[in-house]
N, C-alpha and C positions, 0 to 999 in steps of 0.2 A: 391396299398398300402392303406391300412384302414383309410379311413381317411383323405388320401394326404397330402404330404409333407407342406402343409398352415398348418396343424394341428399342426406338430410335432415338426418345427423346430423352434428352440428355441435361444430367444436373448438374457435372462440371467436365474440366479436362485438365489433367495435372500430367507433367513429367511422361505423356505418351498412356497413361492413363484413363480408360472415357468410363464414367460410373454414369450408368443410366440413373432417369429421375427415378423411376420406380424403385433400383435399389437405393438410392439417398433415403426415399421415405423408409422404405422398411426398416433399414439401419438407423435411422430418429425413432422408431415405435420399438426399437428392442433397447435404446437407451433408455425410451420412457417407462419398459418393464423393467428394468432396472435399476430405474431410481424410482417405481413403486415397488419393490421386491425389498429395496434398502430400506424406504419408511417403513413398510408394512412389519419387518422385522426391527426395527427398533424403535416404534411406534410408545412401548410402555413408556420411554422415558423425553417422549414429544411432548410439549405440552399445547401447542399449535394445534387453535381449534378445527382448521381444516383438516387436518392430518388425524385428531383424535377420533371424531366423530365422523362412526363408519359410511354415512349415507355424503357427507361434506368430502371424503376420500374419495371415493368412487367417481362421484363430481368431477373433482381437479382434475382426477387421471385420465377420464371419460374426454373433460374438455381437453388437457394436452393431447390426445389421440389425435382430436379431431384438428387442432392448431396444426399440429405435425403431417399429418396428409396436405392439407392445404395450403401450407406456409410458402411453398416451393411451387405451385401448377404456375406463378405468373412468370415463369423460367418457360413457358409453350409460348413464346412469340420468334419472328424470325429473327431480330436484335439478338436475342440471348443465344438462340440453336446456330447461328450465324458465327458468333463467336466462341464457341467452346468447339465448333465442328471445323472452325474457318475455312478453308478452299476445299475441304472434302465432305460438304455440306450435301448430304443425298438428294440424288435431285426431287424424288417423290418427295421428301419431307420439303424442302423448298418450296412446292409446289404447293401442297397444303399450308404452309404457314404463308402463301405469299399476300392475302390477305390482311396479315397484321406488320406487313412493312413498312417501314418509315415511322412505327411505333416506337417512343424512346423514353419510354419511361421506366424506371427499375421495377425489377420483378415484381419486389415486397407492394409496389402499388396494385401492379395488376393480381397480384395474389389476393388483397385485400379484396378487390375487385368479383376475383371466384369464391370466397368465403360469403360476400354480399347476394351473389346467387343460388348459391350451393344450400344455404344455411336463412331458414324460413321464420321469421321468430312468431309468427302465427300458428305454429305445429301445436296440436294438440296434445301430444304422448311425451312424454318424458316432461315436465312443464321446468322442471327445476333445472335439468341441463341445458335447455332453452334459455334461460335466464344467465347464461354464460354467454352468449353469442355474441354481444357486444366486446368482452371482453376478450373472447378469441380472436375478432374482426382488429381488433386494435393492437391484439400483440405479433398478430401478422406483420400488420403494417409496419412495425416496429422492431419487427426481427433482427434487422440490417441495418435500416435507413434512419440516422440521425435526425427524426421528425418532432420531436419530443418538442422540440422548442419552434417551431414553426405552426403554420396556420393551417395543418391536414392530417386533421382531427377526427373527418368524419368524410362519408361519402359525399354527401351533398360539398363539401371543400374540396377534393382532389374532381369532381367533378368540374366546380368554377377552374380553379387552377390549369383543367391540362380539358378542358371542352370537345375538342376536337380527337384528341387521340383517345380519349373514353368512347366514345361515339364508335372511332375506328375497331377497337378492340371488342365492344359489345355487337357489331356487324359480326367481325369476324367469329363469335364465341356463340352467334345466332347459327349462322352460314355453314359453319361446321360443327355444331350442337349432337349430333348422330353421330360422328366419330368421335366426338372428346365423351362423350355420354360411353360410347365402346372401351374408348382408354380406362377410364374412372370405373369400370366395371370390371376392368384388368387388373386394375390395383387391390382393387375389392377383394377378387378373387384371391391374391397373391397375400393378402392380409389375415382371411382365414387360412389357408394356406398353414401360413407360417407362424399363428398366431389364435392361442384358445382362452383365451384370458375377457374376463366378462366386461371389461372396461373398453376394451376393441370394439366388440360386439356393441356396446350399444354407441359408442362412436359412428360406427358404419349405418347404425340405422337413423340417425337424424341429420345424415349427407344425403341430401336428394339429387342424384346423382341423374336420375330421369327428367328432371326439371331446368335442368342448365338452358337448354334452347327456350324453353317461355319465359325464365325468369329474365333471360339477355334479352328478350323481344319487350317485355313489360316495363322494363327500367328506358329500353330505347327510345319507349311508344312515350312515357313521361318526363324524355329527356326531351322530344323532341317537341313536346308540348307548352315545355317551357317552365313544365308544377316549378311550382315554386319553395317546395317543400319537400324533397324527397329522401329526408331523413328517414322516413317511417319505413321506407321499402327496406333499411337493412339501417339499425343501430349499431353506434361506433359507441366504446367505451371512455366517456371525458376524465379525460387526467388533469386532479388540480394541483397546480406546483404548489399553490401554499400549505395545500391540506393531504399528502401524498397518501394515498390506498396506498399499504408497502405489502398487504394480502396481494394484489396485482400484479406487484413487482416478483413476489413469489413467483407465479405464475408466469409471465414474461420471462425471469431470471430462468427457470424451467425450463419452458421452450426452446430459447435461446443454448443453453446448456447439451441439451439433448442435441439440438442442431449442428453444433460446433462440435462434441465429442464423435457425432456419427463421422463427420468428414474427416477428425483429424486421425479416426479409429484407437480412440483410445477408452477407456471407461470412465464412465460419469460416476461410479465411486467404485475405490479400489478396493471396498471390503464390502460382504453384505452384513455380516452379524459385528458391531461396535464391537459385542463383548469378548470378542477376540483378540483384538487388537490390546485391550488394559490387562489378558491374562495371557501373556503369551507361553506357552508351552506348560500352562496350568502354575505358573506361579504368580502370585499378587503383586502390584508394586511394594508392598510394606519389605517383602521377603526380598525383592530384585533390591530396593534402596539398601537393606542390611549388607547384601553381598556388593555394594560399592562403595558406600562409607562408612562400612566394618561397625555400623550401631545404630540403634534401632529412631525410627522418625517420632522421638516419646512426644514432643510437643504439638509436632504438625498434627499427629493423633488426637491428643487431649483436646484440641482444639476445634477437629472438622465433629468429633462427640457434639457439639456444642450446638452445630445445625444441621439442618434438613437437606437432603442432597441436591433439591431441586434449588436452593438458595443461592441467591445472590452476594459477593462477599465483597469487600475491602479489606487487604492484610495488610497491615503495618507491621514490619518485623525489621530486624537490622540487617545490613549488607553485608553478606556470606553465612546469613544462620539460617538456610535451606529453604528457601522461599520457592526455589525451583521445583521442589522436590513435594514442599505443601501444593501447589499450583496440579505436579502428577495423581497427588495422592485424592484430592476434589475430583479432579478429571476422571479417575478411574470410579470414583462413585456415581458420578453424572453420568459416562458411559455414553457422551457424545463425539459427536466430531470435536476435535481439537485446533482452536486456532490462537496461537502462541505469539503474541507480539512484543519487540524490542524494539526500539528508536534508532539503533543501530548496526549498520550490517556486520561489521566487525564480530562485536557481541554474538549476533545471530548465528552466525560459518563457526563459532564454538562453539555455543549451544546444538545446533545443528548435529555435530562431531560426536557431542557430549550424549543425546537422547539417543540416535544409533547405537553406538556401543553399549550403553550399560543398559538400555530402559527399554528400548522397542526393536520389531523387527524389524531388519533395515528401509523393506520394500513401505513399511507403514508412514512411515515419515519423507516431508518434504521440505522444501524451501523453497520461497516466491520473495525477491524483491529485485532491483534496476540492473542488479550486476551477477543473479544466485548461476544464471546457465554456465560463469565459470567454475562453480563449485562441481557443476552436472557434466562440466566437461574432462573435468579432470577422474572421472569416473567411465565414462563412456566412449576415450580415448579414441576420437576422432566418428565413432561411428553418428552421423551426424543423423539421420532418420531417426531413430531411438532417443536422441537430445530434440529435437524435434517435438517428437511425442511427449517425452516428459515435461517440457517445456510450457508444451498444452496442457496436460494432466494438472501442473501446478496452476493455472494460470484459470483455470476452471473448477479449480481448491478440489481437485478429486480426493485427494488424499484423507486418510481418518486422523493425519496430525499433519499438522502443516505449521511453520516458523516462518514468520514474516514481519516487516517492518509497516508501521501502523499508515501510510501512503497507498498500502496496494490494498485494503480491507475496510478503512475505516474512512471511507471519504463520501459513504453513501449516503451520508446528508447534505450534499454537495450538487446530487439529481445528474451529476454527467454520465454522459450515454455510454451504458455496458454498465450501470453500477447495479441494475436487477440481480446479474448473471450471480453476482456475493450475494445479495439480499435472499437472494433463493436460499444459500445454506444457513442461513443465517435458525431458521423452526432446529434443525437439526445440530446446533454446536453449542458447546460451552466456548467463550473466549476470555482469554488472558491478556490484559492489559500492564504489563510488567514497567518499571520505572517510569509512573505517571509524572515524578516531579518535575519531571527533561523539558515540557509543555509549556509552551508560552498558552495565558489567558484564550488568545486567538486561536490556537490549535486544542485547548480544552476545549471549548465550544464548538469544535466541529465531533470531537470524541465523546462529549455529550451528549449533543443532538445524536451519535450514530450507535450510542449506548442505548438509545433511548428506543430507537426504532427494534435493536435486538431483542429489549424488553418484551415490548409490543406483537413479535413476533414467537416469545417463546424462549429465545434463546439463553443462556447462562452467563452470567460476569462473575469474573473475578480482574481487582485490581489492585494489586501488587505495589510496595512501597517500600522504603527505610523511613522517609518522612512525608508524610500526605499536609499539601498546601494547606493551610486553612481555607483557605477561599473554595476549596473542591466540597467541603462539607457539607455548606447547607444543596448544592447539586444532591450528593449520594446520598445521604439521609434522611431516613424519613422524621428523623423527630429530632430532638436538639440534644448531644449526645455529650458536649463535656462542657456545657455553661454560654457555647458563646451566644452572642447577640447578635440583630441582624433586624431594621425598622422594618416596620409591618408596610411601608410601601413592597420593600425588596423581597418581603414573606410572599407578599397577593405574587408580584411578576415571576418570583421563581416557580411559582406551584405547577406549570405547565410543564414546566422542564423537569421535575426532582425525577431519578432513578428513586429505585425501591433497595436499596444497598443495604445491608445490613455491616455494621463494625467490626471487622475481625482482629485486635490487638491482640497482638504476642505477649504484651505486659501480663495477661492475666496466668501468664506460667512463664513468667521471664526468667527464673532459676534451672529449667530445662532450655532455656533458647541461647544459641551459641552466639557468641560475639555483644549480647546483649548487655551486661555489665562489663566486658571489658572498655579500661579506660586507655583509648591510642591517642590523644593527641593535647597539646600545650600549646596553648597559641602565644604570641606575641603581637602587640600591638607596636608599628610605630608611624606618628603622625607626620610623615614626610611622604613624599610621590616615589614609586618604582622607578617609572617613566612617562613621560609627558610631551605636548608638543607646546611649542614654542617659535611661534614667526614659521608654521608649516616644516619644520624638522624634529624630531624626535630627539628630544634632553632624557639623556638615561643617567639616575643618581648613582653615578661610579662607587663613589664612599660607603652608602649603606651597602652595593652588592658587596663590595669588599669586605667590610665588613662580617656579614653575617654567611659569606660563601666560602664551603670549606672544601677543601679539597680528599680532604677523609671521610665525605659523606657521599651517597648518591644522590643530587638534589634536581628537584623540579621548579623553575621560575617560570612562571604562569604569568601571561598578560590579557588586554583586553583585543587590542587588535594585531592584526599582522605585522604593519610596520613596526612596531616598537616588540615583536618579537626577533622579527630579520636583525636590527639593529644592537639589542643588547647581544645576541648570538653572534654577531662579525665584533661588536667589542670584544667578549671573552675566547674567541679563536684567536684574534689578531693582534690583540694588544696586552691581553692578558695568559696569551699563551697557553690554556687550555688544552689539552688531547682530547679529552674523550669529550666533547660539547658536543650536539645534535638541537637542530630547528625543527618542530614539529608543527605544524599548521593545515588548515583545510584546503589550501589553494597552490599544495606541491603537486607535481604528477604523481598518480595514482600507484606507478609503480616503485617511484623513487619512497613516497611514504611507507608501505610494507617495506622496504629492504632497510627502511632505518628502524623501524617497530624490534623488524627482527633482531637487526644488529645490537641494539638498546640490551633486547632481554637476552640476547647471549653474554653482551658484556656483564651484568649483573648476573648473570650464573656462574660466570669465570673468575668472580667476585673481582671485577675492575670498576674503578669508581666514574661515573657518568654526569654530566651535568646535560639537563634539557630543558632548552627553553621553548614556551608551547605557548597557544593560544586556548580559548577553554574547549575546543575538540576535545582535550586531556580529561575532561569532565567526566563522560563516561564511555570512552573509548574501547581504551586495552587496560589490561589487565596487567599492570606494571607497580611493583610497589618499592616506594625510596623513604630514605631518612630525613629527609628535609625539603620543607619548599618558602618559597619565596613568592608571593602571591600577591595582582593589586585587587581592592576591595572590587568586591561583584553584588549581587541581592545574596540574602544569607543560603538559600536552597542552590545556588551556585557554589558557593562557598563552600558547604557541605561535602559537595559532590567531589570537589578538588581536594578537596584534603583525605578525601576516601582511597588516594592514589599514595598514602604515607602510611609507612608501620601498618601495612596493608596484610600481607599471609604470615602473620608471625601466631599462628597456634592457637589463637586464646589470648595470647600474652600482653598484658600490663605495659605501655610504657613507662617506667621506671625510673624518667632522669631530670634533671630539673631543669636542665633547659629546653628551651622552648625546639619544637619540630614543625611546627608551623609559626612563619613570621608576614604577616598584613600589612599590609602598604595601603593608611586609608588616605595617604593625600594631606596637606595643609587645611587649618582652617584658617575659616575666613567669618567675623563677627559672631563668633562662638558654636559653628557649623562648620562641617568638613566641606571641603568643595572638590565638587566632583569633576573630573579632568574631561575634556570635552570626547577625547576618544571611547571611555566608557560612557558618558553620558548619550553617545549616539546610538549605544546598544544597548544598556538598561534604561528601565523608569529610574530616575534622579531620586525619587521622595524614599522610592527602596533601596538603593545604596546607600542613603545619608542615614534611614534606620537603621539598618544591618548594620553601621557604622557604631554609632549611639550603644547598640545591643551589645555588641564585641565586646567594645570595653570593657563590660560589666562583668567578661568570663576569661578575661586576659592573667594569663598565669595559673589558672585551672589545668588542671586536669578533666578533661572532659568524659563525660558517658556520653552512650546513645541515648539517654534521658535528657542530659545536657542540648544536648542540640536540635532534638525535637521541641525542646521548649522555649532554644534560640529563634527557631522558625516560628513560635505560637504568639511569641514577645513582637518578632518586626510585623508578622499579618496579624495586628489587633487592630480594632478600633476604625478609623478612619480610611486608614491604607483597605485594610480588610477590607469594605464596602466599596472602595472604588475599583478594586480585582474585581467584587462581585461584579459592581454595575459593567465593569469591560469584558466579564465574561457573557451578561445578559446583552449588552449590544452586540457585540458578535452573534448572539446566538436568534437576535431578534431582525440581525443584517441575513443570516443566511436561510430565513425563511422567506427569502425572498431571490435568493440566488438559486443558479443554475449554472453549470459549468458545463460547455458543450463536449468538453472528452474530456478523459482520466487524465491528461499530462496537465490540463491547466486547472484541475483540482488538485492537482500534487503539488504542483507549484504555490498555491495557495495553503497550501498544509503545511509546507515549509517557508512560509512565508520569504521564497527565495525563489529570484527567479533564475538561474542557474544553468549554463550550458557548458557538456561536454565540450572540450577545445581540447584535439591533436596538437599537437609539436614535432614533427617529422626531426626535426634538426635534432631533438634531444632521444629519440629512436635513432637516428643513425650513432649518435655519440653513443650510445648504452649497447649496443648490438649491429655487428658489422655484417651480420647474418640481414638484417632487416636493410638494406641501404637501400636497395633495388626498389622494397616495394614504398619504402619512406618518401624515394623522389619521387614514385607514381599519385600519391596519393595530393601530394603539392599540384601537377598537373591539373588543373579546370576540367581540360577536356576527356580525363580518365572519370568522371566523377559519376556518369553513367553506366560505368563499365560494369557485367555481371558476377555474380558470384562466380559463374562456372570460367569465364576468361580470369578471373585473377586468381584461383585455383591453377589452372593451367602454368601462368607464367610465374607465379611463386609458389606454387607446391599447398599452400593455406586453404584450409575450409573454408565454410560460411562464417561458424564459429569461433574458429580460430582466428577467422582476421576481425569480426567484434571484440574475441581476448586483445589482442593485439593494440585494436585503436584505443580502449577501456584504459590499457595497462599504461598507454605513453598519453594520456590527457590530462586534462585540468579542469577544475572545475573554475569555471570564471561567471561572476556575477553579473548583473543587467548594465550594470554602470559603467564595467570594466567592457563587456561585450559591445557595451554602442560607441564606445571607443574604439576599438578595434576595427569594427566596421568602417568609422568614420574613415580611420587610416589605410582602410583598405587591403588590409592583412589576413581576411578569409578568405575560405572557398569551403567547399560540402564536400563530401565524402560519406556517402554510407549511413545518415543519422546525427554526424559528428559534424562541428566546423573542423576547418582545419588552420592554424596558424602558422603562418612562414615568416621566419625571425634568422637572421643571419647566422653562418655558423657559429661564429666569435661570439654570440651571444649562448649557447645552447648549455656550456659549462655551470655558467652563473644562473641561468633561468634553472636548469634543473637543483641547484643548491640552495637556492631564495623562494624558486615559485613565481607565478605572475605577477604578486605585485609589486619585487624588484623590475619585471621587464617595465611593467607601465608609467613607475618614477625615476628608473634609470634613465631607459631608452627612449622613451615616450616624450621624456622633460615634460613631466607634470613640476609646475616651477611651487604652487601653492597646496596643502590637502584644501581650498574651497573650489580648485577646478573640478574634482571628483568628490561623488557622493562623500560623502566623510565617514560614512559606516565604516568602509575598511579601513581607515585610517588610525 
């Protein structure tokens, strides 16, 4: 054959592009030098017994070598060379594959398939990297192909499963045994070649590369025999979902990594020495921190004194007294990879902004979450290859700091397929777990179980706080650290689960720690409703807003759902004549919300006085700070959070005045209990609003500290309430060892306990930009919805990228209950990832100033809130 089968066969075809298979492997085995080149150089501060111990290193690396040659041979069938060659398919290679035609199974099968020949577990020599084989043979299989949760598990299974086309593909691997043995000796050759590294070397010598034709002849001879037993000819590695090897997923997460970085040509880590990246251009952070908040980090210091660098921590400190900066100042002792988590993206695109400029070099830092490529596009100004690649880069955590929301990192207790690829870095990072208190019970327990596994692996926690739940305690600690109590049933069932956390309070140098004795806020109690429904419309208490709403203040009125935010917001525009009012909610277009955030904090720079009415998105959103708020009661760590948006950046300073800046709406009682309004009661527990209630009063007319109100939270999570958080975080946590999520989207969805779909609006795109009209009517079109990136580049001038900015910028996020509606009425179509919603022009004004859930009670005539879920209501 002209040329030899090393020439011809081919591992993909991209954009006019044809990468032979042989270069695919070689570029996975200089990935794999590459991320042993990274361990091996910051090995002192792994604590990963694989990685530590030199003979276990050799091992991993020895077996990824060998996964990486073989992962990709079952791409030599005429299916696969058929389509990456399609009608320029040579005819000699034709010729030679035409034996394995009408063969249709994915590669990663038939790979597994060469790894079961190639790979003898009766070898004598090497005995210990032989005891890999099973493990190699499975993470083949599992390269690509969503198997994890199905019944092909092992050879003798894909054997039942696909009977005949095994049969065909072991004929053909007999038949032509003498030239694939020539190819495999090609590679061989091309491996030393390129490659002097002792880990190769003995890779190469337990592939029996001369044995391909007997061993396809002997497995034929026992297929055709009927054994009944032919597990033994080649062990597959059993993965138990309840009891998960996460050492494995190491390894898989590896392979995987390495595979995916070779194609998309970018690096599997951007740096090789950590400790470059914590000193950049030889100064310390302590030194970098002084020259950006002009004084030195006394406390954060005093404090990391306190432990051991390899430790594990919980900081309790108050909000804005440098938690960011203690978080840097650990990190640069631990000298790992960096992975930085916030709840939200807002939050993040600052931080992001913020660790660039004053802390790291730019190229060191990234960001990964649902929307960060428009952060990367506004950097890389159209060039869309390079966005591309970086896109990869984060998405495969090359990065030595990486900023991310806790959905793209921490859902690997969750077992959905691709979650290795994180568990792999996991031996090598410290992670930052920042405002745990945002966490419902349910979403604790998936960050515990995924704490848990870091642990287990090596890796570093820190998490970050102003007030840590009670209920999160007996989880992080190992022993009982301020008195509370917890029955010895709940002590036995937690013990599986506890992290090893060690306590880190601010208290114990709270005279150094800023914002820590300042007293910001006065509450007010009063026992009447904000707003309520009544016969399914929203009664808004005119008199109290009247009352306590000033016009010489900048004020925030917080509610619990959308409607009753839409509703007091067209009261105070429309009847009370208001200017500067703004609606703030989660279920505006994406674009319209940024232009009001921003309008917001200009007008308060221009010192104009502002009224916003919001829902608790305002919780911990943006960084917006007012004189006053009007709030209805929520659980007290809610609570908190909303009032952290009052007397917000003022210095240090004291509020000083003796009326109240926060005023509570707990609602009427009823038989000497507050009663909770059915809109909030569909979105908190009842038993914890009615506490939080009880608790308030006790601190009504206080002047509150940060002491204060961490002991607000310690008062509603005692006792009874306490124990049944606990028991909601152990059933969660005892539900999800037994779950499996078949891909990352519907573990994300279950981490936000929301099930939530991007929704277009064409109509409110053409009203915002007369530039967009053209492609707004295109995307309403059905039969455009196939159309490619490169035809709608063509006719409207937009990227790839730019038209995901694009759709992102004019959507909505609409819920499960709102979407099956929408369906029902027949109001979608697809587009690119996105539904798309077509709503008349006449409506497009009103939609984008309310949001969807004006369209769905205006337009829709929902007559009752019992026709739709009542959550948003």
């Amino acid at each position: 054959m002209e040329g030899g089968l090393i020439n011809l066969l081919r591992a993909k075809s991209e954009e006019g592009e044809n990468l032979l298979l042989k270069d695919h492997i070689l570029e996975t085995l200089k990935k794999a030098c590459e991320l042993k080149k990274f361990a091996k150089r910051n090995r002192e501060k792994i604590t990963f017994p694989w990685f530590k111990n030199e003979s276990c290193f050799q091992n991993f690396f020895a077996s990824l070598a060998v996964a990486l040659i073989l992962h990709d041979l079952g791409k030599i069938s005429y299916k696969f060379q058929k389509k990456v060659y399609g009608k320029e398919l040579k005819t000699e290679l034709e010729e030679f594959l035409k034996l394995s035609e009408g063969i249709n199974l994915r590669h990663e099968i038939l790979s597994s398939i060469w790894a079961s020949l190639l790979l003898e577990d009766t070898q004598d020599s090497l005995k210990e990297l032989v005891s890999w084989f099973p493990k190699i043979r499975t993470a083949i299989l599992l390269h690509h192909y969503n198997d994890y949760f199905l019944g092909e598990k092992d050879l003798m299974k894909i054997i039942q499963n696909h009977p005949e086309e095994v049969e065909r593909y072991l004929e053909f691997l007999f038949k032509k045994g003498e030239e694939l043995k020539v190819f495999l000796e090609g590679i061989f050759e091309e491996v030393k070649k390129e490659f002097k590294d002792t880990f190769l070397e003995i890779a190469l010598q337990v592939i029996k590369k001369e044995r391909i034709k007997d061993r396809a002849e002997e497995l034929l001879k026992r297929i055709k025999e009927r054994d009944d037993d032919i597990s033994d000819f080649a062990e597959f590695y059993e993965i138990d979902n309840e009891n998960p090897d996460y050492e494995f997923f190491v390894f898989l997460g590896a392979l995987r990594r390495c595979d995916y970085s070779a194609s998309a040509e970018v690096s599997i880590e951007e740096v090789k020495n950590l400790k470059e990246v914590f000193k950049p251009n030889g100064k310390s952070f302590e030194e970098r921190i002084k020259e950006k908040i002009r004084c030195e980090p006394k406390w954060q210091k005093e404090v990391l004194k306190r432990f051991q660098s390899a430790e594990s921590l919980v900081l309790i400190a108050p909000t804005g007294s440098g938690k960011t900066e203690f978080a840097l100042l650990w990190a640069e002792k631990n000298k790992r990879k960096l992975i930085y988590t916030l709840p939200l993206r807002v939050a993040l695109n600052d931080l992001f902004a913020r660790l660039r400029e004053n802390y790291f070099e730019k190229e060191y830092v990234d960001i990964l979450h649902s929307t960060s490529f428009i952060e990367k596009l506004k950097e890389e100004e159209g060039r869309s290859l390079e966005l591309e690649r970086k896109l990869t880069a984060s998405k495969l955590l090359a990065s030595p700091v990486l900023l991310t929301t806790p959905d793209q990192v921490f859902l690997t207790s969750l077992n959905y397929y691709g979650s290795d690829k994180v568990i792999s870095v996991y031996p090598f990072s410290s992670v930052v777990i920042d405002e745990i208190q945002t966490y419902t019970p349910e979403m604790a327990a998936i960050i515990i179980k995924t704490l848990k596994i870091v642990q287990i692996l090596g890796g570093n926690i820190l998490v970050m706080t102003a007030t840590l739940p009670p209920y999160f305690e007996p989880f992080f600690f190992e022993e009982n650290q301020d008195g509370w109590q917890i029955s010895e049933e709940l002590k036995n069932k937690l013990e599986k689960f506890k992290l090893s956390l060690k306590k880190c309070d601010a208290s114990i140098v709270k005279d150094e720690v800023k914002n820590y004795s300042t007293k910001r806020h006065r509450i007010k109690i009063i026992e009447k409703f904000l707003a309520r429904y009544e016969n399914g419309k929203v009664e808004i208490n005119e008199d109290a807003i009247d009352k306590y709403l000033s016009k010489e203040k900048n004020t925030f009125i917080v509610v619990n759902n959308v409607m009753k935010a839409i509703e007091i917001y067209k009261w105070l525009k429309e009847k009370q004549n208001f200017e500067n009012v703004f609606l703030f909610h989660s279920r505006l277009i994406e674009k319209e919300k940024d232009r009001r955030i921003n309008e917001i904090k200009e007008k308060i720079r221009n010192e104009e006085k502002v009224v916003v009415v919001s829902t608790q998105i305002i919780e911990a959103s943006v960084d917006l700070d007012f004189d006053l708020m009007l709030t209805e009661v929520s659980p007290i760590d809610s609570q908190i959070q909303r009032w952290g948006r009052v007397f917000r950046n003022r210095e240090n300073k004291n509020y000083d005045i003796d009326e109240p800046n926060i005023i509570i709406f707990l609602g009427e009682k009823e038989k000497d209990e507050y009663k909770v309004d059915k809109g909030t009661n569909l979105i908190y527990d009842e038993s914890v609003v009615k506490k939080t209630a009880e608790v308030l009063k006790n601190y009504e007319g206080r002047l509150l500290t940060y002491e204060d109100k961490r002991r607000m939270i310690e008062e509603v999570f005692t006792g009874k309430l306490k124990e049944d958080f606990i028991k909601g975080v152990l059933e969660a946590l005892e539900f999800l060892k037994f779950y499996n999520a078949s891909k990352r989207s519907e573990a994300q969805r279950l981490f936000r306990k929301l099930a939530g779909f991007q929704v277009v609006v064409p109509a409110v795109m053409r009203l915002c930009d007369e530039k967009l009209k053209k492609f707004s009517q295109f995307i309403e079109n059905e039969e455009n919805r196939n159309s490619t990136y490169e035809e709608i580049e063509k006719l409207f001038g937009l990227s790839k990228w730019e038209v995901k900015r694009v759709l992102y910028e004019y959507s909505v996020n609409v819920p499960i209950f709102y979407f099956e509606k929408l369906q029902k009425e027949r109001l979608l179509t697809e587009f690119k990832g996105f539904y798309v919603l077509k709503i008349k022009e006449e409506y497009a004004e009103d939609f984008k100033e309310y949001g969807i859930d004006w369209f769905i009670k205006e337009k829709l005539k929902e007559k009752t809130e019992e026709e739709l879920d009542p959550e948003i209501w």
